[in-house]
N, C-alpha and C positions, 0 to 999 in steps of 0.2 A: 488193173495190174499196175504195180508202181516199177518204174523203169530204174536204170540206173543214176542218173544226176538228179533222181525228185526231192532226194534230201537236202540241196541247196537251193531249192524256191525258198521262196520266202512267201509267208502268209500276208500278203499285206491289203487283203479286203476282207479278214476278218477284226470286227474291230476288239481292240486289245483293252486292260483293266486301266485306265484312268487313273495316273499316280501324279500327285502334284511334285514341282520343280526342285522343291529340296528333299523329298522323300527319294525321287532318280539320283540326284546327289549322294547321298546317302549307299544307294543301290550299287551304284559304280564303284563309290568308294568301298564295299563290301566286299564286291568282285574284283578288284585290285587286289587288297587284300589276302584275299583267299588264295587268289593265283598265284601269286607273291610267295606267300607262306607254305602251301603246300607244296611250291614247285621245292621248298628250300627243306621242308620234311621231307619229301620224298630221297633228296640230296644225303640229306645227312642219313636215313635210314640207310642207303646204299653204302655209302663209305663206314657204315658202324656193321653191316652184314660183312662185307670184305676184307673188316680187319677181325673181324670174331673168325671166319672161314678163311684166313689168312691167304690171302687171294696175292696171289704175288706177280700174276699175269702182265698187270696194268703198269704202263710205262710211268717213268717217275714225270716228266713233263704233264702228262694227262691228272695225274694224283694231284698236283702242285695247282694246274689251271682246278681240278675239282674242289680243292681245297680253299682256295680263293674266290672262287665263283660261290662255295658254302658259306665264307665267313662276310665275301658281301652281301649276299639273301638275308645272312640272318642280322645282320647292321640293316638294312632297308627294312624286313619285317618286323625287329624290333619299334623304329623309331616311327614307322608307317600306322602298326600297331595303336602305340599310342597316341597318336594322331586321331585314327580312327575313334577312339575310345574314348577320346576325350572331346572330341565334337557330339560326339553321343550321348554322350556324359553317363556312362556306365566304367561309375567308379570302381567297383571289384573285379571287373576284368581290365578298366587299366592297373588297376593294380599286378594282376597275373604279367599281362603283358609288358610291363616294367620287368619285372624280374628277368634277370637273362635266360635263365635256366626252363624258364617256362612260358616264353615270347610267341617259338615258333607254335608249338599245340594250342596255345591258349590261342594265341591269333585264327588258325584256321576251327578253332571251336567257335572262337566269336563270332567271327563270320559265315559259319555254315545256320548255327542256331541264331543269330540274327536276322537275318535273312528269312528262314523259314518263319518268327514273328512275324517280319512286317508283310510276309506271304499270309500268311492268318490275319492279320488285322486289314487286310485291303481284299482279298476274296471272302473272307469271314468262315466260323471256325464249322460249317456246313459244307461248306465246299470241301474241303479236310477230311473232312468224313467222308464224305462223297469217292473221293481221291482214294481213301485207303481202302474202300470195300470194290473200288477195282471201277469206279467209273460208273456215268450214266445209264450203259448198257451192258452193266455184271447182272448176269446170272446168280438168282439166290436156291 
């Protein structure tokens, strides 16, 4: 029976996949990334619902810091962006990610499907499989 605080152990005597020191570079810098960008999607999605459903609740101070707080996410997921992109050197998504209009998507694209590569090229594309038919112990 799992109690309540068992979701904060931590595993740490099983041993984990073996990723050398610039590919965790890499890793961090993808989860940055992604935090980054999707905290600043999820931003803008909110403020593009509430002016389509004219929401007019929201005090002008809170609008103002929301507005700010959006156009600096999207300045740091821009430029973080291609940072990211260009260390990697996946030139058609810093391409995307340049472009203003398509920084913050293209970012948290990159990053998600990035990420799931280098999940496939370090557990290999059996384990994937493995994963999608529901695990070691799925029932066929």
């Amino acid at each position: 029976m799992t109690r309540l605080g068992d979701f904060m152990r931590y595993d740490k005597d099983q041993p984990g996949v073996a990723v050398d020191p610039e590919r965790q570079l890499e890793l961090r810098r993808l989860a940055n990334l992604f935090l980054v960008s999707s905290l600043t999607l999820v931003l803008f999605l909110l403020r593009a619902f509430s002016l389509a459903l004219h929401v007019t609740f929201i005090p002008a101070p809170v609008s103002v810091v929301w507005g700010f707080v959006l156009l600096v996410g999207w300045a740091a997921t821009c430029v973080f962006a291609v940072y990211v992109t260009f260390k990697a050197a996946r030139w058609g998504w810093l391409v995307l990610c340049a472009i203003p209009f398509t920084s913050v998507p293209g970012a948290v694209a990159y990053a998600w499907m990035r990420r799931q590569e280098i999940e496939a090229e370090v557990l290999g594309e059996g384990s994937r499989a493995q994963q999608r038919r529901g695990g070691r112990d799925a029932r066929r």
